[in-house]
C-alpha positions in Angstrom: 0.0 0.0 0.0 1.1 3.5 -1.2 2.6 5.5 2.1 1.0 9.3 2.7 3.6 11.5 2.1 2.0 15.4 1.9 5.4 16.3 0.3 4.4 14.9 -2.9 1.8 16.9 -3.4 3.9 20.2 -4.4 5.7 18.3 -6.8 4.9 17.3 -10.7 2.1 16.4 -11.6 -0.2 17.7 -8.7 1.2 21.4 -8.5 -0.5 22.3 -5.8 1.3 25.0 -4.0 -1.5 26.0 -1.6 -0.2 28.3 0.7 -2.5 29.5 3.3 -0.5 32.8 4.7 -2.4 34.2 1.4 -5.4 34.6 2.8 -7.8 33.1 0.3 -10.3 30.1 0.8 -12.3 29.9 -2.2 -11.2 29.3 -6.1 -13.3 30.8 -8.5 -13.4 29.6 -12.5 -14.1 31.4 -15.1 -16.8 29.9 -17.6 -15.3 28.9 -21.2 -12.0 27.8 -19.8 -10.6 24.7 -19.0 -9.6 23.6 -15.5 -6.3 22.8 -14.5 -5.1 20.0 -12.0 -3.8 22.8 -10.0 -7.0 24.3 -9.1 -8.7 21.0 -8.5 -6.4 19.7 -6.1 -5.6 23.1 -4.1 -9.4 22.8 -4.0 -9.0 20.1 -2.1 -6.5 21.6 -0.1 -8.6 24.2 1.2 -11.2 22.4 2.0 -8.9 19.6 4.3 -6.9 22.5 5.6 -11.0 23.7 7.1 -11.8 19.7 8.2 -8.5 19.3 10.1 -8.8 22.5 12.0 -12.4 21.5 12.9 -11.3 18.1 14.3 -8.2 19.0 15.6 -10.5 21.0 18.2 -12.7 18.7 19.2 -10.2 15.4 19.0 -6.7 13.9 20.0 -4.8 12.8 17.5 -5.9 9.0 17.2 -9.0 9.5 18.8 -11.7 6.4 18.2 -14.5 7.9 16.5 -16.9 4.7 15.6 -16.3 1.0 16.4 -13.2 0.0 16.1 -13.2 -1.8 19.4 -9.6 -2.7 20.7 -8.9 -6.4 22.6 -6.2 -8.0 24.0 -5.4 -11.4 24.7 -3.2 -13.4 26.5 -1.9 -16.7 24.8 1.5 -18.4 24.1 3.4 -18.3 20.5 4.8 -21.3 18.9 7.4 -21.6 16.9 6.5 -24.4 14.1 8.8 -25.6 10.8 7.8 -24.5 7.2 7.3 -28.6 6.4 6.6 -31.7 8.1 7.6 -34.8 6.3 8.7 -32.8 3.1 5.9 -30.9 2.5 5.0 -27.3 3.0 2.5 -26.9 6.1 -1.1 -25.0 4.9 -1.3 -22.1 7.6 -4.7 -22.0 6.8 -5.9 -25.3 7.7 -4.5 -24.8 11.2 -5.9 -21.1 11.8 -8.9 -20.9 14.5 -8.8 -24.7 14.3 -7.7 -27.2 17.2 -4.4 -28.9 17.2 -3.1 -31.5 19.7 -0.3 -34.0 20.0 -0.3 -36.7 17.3 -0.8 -40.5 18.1 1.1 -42.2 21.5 2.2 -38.7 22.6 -2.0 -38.0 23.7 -0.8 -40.2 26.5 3.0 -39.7 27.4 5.8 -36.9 27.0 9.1 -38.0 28.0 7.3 -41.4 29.1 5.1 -39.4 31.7 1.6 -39.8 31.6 -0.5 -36.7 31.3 -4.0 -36.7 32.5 -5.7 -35.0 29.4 -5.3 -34.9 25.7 -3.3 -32.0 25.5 -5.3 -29.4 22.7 -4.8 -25.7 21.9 -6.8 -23.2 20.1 -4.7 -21.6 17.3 -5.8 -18.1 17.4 -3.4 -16.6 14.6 -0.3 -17.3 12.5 2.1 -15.1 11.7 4.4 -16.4 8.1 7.7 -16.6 8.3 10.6 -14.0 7.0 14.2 -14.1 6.4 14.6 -13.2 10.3 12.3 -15.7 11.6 12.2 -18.7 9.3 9.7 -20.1 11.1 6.0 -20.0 11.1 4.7 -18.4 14.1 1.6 -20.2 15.8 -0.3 -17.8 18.9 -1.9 -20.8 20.9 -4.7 -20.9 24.0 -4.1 -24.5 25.3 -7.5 -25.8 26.2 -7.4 -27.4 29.0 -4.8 -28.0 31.8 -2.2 -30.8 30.9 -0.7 -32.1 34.4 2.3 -35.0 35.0 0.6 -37.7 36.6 1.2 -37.1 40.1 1.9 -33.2 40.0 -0.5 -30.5 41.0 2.0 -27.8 39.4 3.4 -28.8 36.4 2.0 -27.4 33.0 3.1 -29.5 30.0 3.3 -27.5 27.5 4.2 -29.1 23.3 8.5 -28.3 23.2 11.1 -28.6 20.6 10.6 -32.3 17.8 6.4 -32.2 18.9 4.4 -33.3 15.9 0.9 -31.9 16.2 -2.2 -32.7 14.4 -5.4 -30.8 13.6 -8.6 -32.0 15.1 -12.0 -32.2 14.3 -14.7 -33.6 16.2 -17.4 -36.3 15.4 -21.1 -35.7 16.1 -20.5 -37.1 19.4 -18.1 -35.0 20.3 -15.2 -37.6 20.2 -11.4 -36.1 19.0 -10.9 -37.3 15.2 -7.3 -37.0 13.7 -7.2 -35.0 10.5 -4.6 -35.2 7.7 -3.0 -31.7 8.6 0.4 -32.3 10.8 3.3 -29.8 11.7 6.0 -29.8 13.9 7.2 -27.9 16.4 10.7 -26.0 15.8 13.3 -29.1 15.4 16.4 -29.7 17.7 19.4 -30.0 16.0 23.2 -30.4 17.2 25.2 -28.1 14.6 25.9 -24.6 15.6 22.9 -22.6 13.7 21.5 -19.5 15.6 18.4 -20.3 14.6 17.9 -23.3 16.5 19.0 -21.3 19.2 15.8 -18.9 18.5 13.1 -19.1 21.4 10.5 -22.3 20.5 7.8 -21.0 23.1 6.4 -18.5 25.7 4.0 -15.8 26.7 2.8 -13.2 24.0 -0.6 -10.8 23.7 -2.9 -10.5 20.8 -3.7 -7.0 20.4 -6.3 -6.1 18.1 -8.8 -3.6 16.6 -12.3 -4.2 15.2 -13.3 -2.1 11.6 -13.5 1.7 12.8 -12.6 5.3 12.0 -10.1 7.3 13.7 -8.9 10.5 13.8 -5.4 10.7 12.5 -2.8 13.3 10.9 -5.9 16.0 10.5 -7.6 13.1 8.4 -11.3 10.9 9.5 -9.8 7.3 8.5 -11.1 4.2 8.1 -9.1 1.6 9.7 -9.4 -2.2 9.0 -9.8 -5.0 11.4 -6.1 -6.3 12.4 -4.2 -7.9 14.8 -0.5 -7.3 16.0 1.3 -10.4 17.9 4.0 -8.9 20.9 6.1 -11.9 21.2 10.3 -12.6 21.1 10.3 -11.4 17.6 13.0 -11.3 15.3 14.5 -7.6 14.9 17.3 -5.9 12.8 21.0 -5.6 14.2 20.4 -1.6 14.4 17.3 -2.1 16.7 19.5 -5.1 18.7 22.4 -3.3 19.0 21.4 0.1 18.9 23.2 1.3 15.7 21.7 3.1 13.0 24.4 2.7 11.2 23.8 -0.7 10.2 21.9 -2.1 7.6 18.5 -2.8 7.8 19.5 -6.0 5.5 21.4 -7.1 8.3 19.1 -9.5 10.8 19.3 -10.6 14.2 16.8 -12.5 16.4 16.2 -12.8 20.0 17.9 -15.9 21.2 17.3 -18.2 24.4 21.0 -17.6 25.7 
């Protein structure tokens, strides 16, 4: 999507060189003549230059005019490989769908029993980039997943877990699907990115469909969602030099 940039407008072909200090607010035409892109677009100048002022005094910069209801949620982010057995994982089949742990591993992690089926609710997916090769699940686990015998222990799915979407039968019985993934491998060779953090606590913040008040402008912002999680970032923002390039990645690690 195009970025504002006000600047542009001065420039060829827009021409509009509005300047206020003149002390004009209309432009008139004469009849006969043809109008120029000029005049139509210092037209709209003048008449944005009147709206901003307006709203300027009765809101805040990024004040919520209609809907646009904001949420937050707590959840956990997973860090799952791009294939499982050779083939590209579909994001889509897993979003707002349940998952859970794939065959004998319903019963045992590490040879533990667990008392429940351990299940999670994928809430969003976030693709991965050149930073973060990984895709990026945000998980509710369903229910509480104890060791037998513990009152405090959470299991929660770690590094080399394959995990399965579920569907469930009209009697409300857990039925394996075809769509499996696999949580971030462990591997002995000196990579950063296995290194990279597989798991932990994140927020969902989100906005509904509403308009805002921003930069002198009533705008209509769509529904989204923005994950805060250990994210991968650019050397400069790591290190704290703008010098480098923003080419140059980095990632927060678990050392």
């Amino acid at each position: 999507m195009a970025e504002y940039d006000p600047t542009n407008f001065s420039k060829s072909p827009y021409f509009d060189d509005y300047d206020e200090t003149k002390k004009f607010l209309r432009i008139l035409f004469k009849p006969g003549r043809a109008v120029q892109a000029r005049e139509l677009t210092q037209l709209q100048s003048i008449s944005q230059n009147q709206i901003t002022r307006m709203g300027s005094h009765f809101f805040e910069e990024g004040s919520q005019l209609f809907d646009g209801q904001f949420a937050d949620i707590k959840c956990k982010f997973l860090r799952v490989e791009k294939q499982h057995d050779s083939t590209d994982i579909l994001p889509s089949a897993f979003l707002n769908q349940t998952i859970s742990l794939l065959g004998s591993d319903e019963d045992q992690i590490d040879g533990q029993e667990i008392k429940n089926p351990l299940r999670a609710k994928v809430l969003h997916i976030e693709a991965p980039t050149d930073a973060d090769p990984y895709h990026v699940f945000f998980i509710q686990y369903e229910e509480s997943q104890y060791v037998s015998g513990s009152d405090t222990e959470l299991i929660e799915y770690t590094n080399d877990t394959v995990l399965t979407k579920v569907d469930y039968n009209e009697n409300g019985e857990v039925i394996n699907t075809q769509y499996r993934c696999v949580v971030k491998k462990t591997s002995t060779t000196e990579d950063w990115k296995n290194e990279v953090y597989t798991t932990g606590d994140s927020v969902l913040v989100s906005n509904d469909e509403g308009i805002f008040y921003i930069e002198g402008y009533f705008v209509l912002a769509p529904k989204q969602i923005i994950p805060l999680y250990k994210t991968a970032r650019t050397l400069s923002d790591v290190l704290g030099n703008p010098d480098l390039a923003n080419s140059d990645n980095a990632i927060e690690i678990e050392k």
